[in-house]
N, C-alpha and C positions, 0 to 999 in steps of 0.2 A: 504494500500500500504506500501511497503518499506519503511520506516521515518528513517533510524538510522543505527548504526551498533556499533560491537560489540568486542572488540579486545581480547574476552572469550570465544566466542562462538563457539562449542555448551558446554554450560557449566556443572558441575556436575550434574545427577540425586538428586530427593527431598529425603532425608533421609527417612528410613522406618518408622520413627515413624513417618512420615507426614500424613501418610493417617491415622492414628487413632484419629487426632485431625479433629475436623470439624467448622465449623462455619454454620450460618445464610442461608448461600447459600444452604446448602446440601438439601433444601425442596424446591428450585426449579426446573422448569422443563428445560431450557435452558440448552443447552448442555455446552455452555460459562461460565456458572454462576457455572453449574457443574466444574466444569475443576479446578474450582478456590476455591472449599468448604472443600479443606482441608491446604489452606494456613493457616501459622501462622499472615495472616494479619485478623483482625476482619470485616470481609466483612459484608455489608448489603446489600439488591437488594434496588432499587430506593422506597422510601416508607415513608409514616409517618412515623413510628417508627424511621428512621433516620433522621429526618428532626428534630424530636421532640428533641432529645437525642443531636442533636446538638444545638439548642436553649438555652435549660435548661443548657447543660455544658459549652455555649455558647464557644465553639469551631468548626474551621474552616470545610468544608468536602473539602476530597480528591474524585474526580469524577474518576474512569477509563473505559473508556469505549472501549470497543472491540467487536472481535469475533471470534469463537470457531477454523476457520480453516487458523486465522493470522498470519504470523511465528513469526512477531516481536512478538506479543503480545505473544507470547508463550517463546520468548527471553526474557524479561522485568519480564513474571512469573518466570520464571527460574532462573533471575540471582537478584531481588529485591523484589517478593512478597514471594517466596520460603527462603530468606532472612530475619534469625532470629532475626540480629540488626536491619534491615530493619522494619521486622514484630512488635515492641517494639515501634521503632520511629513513627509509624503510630499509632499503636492504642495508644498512652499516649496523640499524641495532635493532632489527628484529626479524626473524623467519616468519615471511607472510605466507598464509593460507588460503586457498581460494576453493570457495563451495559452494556446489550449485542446489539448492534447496530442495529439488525436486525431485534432482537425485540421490540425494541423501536426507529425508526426512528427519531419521535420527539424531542426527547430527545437530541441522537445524532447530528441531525441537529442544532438546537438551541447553545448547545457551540461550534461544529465545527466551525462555524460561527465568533463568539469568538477569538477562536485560530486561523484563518484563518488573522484576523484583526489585530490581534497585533503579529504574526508571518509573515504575506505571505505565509505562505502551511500551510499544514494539514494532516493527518494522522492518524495510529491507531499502536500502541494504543494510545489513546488520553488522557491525563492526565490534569486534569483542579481542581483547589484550588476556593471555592466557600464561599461565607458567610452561614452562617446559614442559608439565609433568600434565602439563592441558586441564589444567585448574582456572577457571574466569576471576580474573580480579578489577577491571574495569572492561562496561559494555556499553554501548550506545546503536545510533542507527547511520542515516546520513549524519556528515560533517562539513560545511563548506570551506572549502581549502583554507582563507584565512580568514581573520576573529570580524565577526560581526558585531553588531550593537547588542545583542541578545546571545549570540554564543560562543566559545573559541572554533577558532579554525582548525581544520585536520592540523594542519604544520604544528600549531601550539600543541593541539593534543600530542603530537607524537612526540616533541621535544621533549616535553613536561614529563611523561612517562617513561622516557627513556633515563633520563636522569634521575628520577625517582627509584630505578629498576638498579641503576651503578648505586646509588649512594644508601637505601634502605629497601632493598630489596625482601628481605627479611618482614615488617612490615606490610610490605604490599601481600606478600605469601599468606602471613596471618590472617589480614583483611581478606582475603581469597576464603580460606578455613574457615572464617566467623559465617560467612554472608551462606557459602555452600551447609552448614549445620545449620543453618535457619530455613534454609529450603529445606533440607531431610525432612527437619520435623513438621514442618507446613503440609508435607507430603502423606506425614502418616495418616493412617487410620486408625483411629483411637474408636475402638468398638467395644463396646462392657462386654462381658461372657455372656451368653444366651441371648444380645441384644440383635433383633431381626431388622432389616431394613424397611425403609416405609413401603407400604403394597404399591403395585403398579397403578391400582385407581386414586393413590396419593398421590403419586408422583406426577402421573397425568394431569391430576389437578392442577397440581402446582407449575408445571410448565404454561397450562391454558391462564394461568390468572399473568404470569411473568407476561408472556405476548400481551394480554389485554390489556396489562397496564401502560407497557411501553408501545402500544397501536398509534399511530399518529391517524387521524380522522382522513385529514380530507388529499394527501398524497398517497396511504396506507404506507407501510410500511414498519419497522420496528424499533428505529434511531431515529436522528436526527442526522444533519452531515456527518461526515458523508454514508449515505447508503448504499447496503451490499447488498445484493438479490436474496441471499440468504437461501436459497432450496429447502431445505431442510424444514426450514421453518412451515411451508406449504404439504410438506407431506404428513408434519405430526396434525395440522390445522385439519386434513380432507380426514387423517384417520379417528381426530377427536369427532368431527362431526357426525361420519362415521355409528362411533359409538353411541351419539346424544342429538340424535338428529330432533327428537320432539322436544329437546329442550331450549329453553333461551340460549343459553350459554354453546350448546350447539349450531344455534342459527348464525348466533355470533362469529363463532369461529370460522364457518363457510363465509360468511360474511366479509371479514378482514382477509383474508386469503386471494377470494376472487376481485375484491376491489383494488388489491394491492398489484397483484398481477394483470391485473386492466391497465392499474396506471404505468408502472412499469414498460408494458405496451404498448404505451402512446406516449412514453416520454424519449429522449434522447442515447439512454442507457443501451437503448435498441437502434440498432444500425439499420434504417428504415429504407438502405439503398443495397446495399450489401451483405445485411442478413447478419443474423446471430446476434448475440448480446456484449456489451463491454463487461468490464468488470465490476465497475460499481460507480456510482455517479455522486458527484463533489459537491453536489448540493441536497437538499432536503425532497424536491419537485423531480426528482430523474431525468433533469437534465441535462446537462453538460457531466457527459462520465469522464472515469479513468479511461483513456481506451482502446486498452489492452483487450485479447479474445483469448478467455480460459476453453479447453476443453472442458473442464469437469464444470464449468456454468453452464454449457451450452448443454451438454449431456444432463445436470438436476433440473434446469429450465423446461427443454424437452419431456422432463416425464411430469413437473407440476402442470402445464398446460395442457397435456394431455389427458392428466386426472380434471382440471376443471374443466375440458370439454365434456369427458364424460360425466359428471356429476352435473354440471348445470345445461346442457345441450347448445350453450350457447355456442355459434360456427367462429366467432371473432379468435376463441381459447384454441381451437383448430387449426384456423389460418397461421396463429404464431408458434405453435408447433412443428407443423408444415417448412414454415419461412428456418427456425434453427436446423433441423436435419434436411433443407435444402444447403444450406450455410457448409455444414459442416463433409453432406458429400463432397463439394464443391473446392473447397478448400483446407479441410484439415485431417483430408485421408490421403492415405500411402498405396502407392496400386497394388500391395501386397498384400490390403483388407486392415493394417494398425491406422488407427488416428493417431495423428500430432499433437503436441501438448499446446500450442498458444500459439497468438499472433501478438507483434510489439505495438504495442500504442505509438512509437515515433516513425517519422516515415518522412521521405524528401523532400519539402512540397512541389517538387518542380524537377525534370530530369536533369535540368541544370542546375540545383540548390547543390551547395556544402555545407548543409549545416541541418539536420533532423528537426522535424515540429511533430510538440504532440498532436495526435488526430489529425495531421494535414491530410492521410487518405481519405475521411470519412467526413469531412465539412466543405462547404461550399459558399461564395458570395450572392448576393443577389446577383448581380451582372452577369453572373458566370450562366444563372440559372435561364435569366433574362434573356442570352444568346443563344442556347441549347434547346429553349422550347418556346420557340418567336409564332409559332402556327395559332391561327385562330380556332378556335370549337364551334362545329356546328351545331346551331340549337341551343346553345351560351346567350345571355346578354349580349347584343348587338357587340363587336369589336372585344369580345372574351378572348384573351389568350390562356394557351396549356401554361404557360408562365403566370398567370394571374393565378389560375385558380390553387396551381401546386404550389408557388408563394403563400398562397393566405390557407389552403387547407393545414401547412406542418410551420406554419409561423417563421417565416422567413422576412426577414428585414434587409433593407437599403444597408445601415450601417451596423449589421449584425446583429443577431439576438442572443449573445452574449453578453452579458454585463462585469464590469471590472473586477465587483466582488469574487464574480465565479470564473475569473480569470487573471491572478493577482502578478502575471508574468507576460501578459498581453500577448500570448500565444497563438489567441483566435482571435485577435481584432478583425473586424469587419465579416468574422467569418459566422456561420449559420450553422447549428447545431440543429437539425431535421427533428422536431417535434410534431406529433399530432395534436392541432389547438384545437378545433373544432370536430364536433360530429360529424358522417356522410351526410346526415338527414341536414343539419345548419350549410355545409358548402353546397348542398346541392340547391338549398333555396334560396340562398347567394344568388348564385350564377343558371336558377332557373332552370337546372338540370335535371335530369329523371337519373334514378339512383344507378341505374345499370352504365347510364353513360357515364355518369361521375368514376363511376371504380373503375370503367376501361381507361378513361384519360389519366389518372392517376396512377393506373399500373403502366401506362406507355410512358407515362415522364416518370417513371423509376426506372422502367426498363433504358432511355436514353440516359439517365446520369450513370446507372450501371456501366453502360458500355464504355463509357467517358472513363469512368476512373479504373475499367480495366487497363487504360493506358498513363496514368500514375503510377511513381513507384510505390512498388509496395512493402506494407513495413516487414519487418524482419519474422521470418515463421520457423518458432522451434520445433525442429522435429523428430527431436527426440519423443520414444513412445512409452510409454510407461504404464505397466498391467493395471493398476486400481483406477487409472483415467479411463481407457478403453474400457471396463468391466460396468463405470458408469455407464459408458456410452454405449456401449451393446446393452445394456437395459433399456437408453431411452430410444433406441430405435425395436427392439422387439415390443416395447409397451405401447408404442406407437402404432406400430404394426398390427397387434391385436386391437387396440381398442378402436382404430381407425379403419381398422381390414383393409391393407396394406398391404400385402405380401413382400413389395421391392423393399420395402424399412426391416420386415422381419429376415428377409435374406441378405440384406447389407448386414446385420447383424450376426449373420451366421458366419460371413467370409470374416466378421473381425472376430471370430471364435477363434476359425480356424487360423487366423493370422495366432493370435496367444496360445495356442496349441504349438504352434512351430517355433515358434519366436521367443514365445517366453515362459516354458515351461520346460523344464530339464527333467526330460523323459528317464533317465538314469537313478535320480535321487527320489524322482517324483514330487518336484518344487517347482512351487513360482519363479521366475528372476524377476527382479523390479523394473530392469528399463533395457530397451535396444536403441539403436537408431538406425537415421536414415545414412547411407555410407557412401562413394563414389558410383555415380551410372544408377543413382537410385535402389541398391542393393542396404539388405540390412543387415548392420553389424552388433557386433557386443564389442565390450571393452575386456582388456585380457583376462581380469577378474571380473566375471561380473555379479551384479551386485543382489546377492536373495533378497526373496521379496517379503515384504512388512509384511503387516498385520491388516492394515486398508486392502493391501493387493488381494488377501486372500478373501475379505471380507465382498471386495468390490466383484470380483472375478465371480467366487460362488453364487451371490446373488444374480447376476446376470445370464448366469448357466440358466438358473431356474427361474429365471424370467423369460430364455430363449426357450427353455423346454415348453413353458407357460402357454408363448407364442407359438409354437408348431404344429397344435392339434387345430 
């Protein structure tokens, strides 16, 4: 998520002799680790040899951990590991780490934890100072190179601790020991003898009243800025209703679910040209997102839309389930049947740009819009353009309908974040249209900015695959399949079986692996160890078996 900001940003490209220099990183497969193998920082992947190297020099490690399609974490390389005093301060007094979070959960989770305890929040990218012996003794997230009015600078941090590490070292160790014994016992579970845990229709309770309280009315959703889709939240909501359908407290909970995901829907979080969803959106309205493309959003998206079609029959909850598993055939499958894990929210604006903006694939100017769809409608108000009407139906403005709060780096000036403002039934008696013709003119002026910005660059797509992402997603295309009678959703489903049968299951041991990727000539590789799969993989993968099994009769 967002942790920082940046009063440089977006700052110079890495000088050309950067990429002739390489480090450690450049032999692995991680598209993350890639990204970072030709910094002048001395990068190592998580590993003995750096574990060892710090021992023996008995010097501190610098932890960072990220991934591939983060903006900050692409902010932080840009303006500190691309960073030639930077690059110098780091390697003379510390063994730096570099870790891709997706590929190593564990890991991640473990200091997050850390920095979560002695911050309050958390984030990526995550920057954590460890003892040799990989003890966390100070952790944070972004840093901006030097001292701001509110924070220090990386340089200062890394000074400060370096010197701190020569001259009490000792100290810092302790302070490491103190802070890690207050997490153990946070952690315990302190249970009396014969004490049972609260029943499952406690518990239930107690999550429906948590959502009820924190429901916001008239955007839905669960926070305030910035909002995350949240999935999860949507499947406990259809199963409490579910259970309590005649009750208040039941209607309710249908209630905040489908309104939540309407708006979501119609707001900007949803990529209204290019399908699928961002990641979470920076303001309270689902407006102006992050906008980054997770797979494991598009895969829990896909199956809540699909349960509110089925529960409420309304076709709108259809259509956007439809619109994600077209998104994700399209763009974030492998022809060997795995999905890809994400798309980057920065992107060029221009095949002439040197310098990455967030969202420049997915926004557009009026003018832009105004040239692309200059034809008059027949049947319109006298002198109706497809540009009037697609302007006023997703709220498109002359000088953008971004406002500075929800843009504090001026990133999208002037630019348009595609929103649905009005109903079909309000633009079509606008523009005096019968509803049939409104939805064709509307899907043609989608269908032309589509084809437009298939000629943008486009942002960065990791494609690495990883089993508990796919296992989501072979669920929401089998649930889709069945509840929509589908067959082509429940047989895309079946080839990304068969992809994690080949791919990432070690027929031998009879184990998961956690991640493959995509390799030279589009072939897919491992890394030489590769890495067994968690506890999500097994949990995500099984599930989806017998979601496909579900789907086949």
């Amino acid at each position: 998520m967002a942790t920082g900001g940046s009063e440089r940003w977006p700052p110079s490209p890495p000088s050309p002799d950067s990429k002739q220099r390489t480090n450690r990183l450049i032999h692995e497969k991680s598209p993350y680790l890639l990204q970072h193998a030709h910094n002048p920082v001395d990068w190592y992947p998580w590993g003995q040899e750096a574990f060892d190297k710090a021992r023996k020099e008995n010097k501190p490690i610098f932890l960072s951990v990220g991934y591939s399609t983060c903006h900050w974490c692409h902010v932080m390389e840009c303006e500190s590991f691309e960073n030639e005093e930077i690059g110098k301060i780091l390697n003379n007094n510390f063994v730096c780490i570099k870790v891709d979070r997706e590929e190593r959960p564990d890991i991640d989770k473990v200091y997050m934890a850390f920095v979560q305890a002695i911050s309050g929040g958390g984030g990526w990218p995550m920057s954590v100072w460890l003892t040799p012996e990989l003890k966390p003794f100070v952790g944070g997230t972004y840093f901006p190179p030097e001292d701001t009015l509110h924070r220090p600078g990386f340089k200062t941090v890394l000074q400060n601790l370096s010197e701190q590490w020569k001259e009490n070292q000792k100290a810092l160790t302790e302070r490491s020991d103190k802070i890690l014994s207050v997490l153990q016992k946070a952690t315990l579970v302190n249970a009396k003898a014969g004490e049972m845990p609260p029943d499952w229709q406690e518990v239930t309770e107690r999550c429906f009243q948590q959502l009820a309280h924190s429901y916001e009315e008239e955007y839905g959703g669960f926070s305030t800025s910035p909002k995350f889709p949240s999935a999860v939240n949507f499947r406990f909501l259809f199963h409490f209703w579910a259970l309590k359908k005649t009750s208040a407290k039941g209607v309710r909970a249908l209630e905040m679910a489908l309104h939540t995901l309407k708006m979501m829907a119609l707001g900007g979080i949803r990529d209204h040209v290019g399908q699928g969803f961002h990641r979470y959106s920076t303001d309270g309205e689902w407006h102006v997102p992050h906008f980054e493309k997770m797979l494991y959003d598009q895969a829990q998206l896909a199956l809540a839309f699909t349960d509110a079609y089925q529960i409420s029959g309304d076709s709108f909850f259809k259509d956007v389930a439809r619109d994600i598993l077209q998104y994700v055939s399209r763009d974030l499958s492998d022809p060997t049947g795995g999905f890809y894990s994400a798309e980057d929210a920065d992107s060029y604006p221009t095949a002439e740009s040197n310098k990455k903006m967030e969202g420049a694939f997915c926004v557009w100017t009026e003018d832009a819009i105004r040239r692309l769809l200059p034809e008059t409608v027949p049947g319109a108000t006298q002198g109706t353009t497809m540009a009037d009407i697609f302007t006023h139906h997703y709220g498109v403005k002359e000088g953008g309908n971004v406002t500075g709060e929800q843009d504090p780096h001026g990133e999208l000036k002037n630019q348009n974040v595609l929103i649905i403002r009005y109903s079909l039934d309000l633009t079509a008696a606008k523009f005096d249209l019968e509803m049939g013709k409104l939805e064709d003119v509307l899907g043609k002026c989608r269908s032309k900015l589509f084809e437009v910005s298939r000629h943008r660059p486009r942002p960065h797509l990791d494609s690495k695959m990883l089993a508990s992402w796919n296992g989501l997603m072979i669920s929401g295309f089998a649930r889709a399949g069945a509840v929509l009678q589908d067959k082509s959703y429940v047989q895309r489903a079946e080839r990304a079986a068969t992809f994690l049968r080949t791919h990432l299951f070690d027929s031998s041991s009879k184990r998961l692996l956690h991640s493959c990727y995509r390799g030279d000539e589009r072939m897919v590789e491992q890394i030489s160890s590769p890495i067994p799969g968690f506890l999500d993989d097994y949990a995500f993968v099984i599930r989806s078996l017998i979601d496909l099994y579900e789907a086949s009769f």
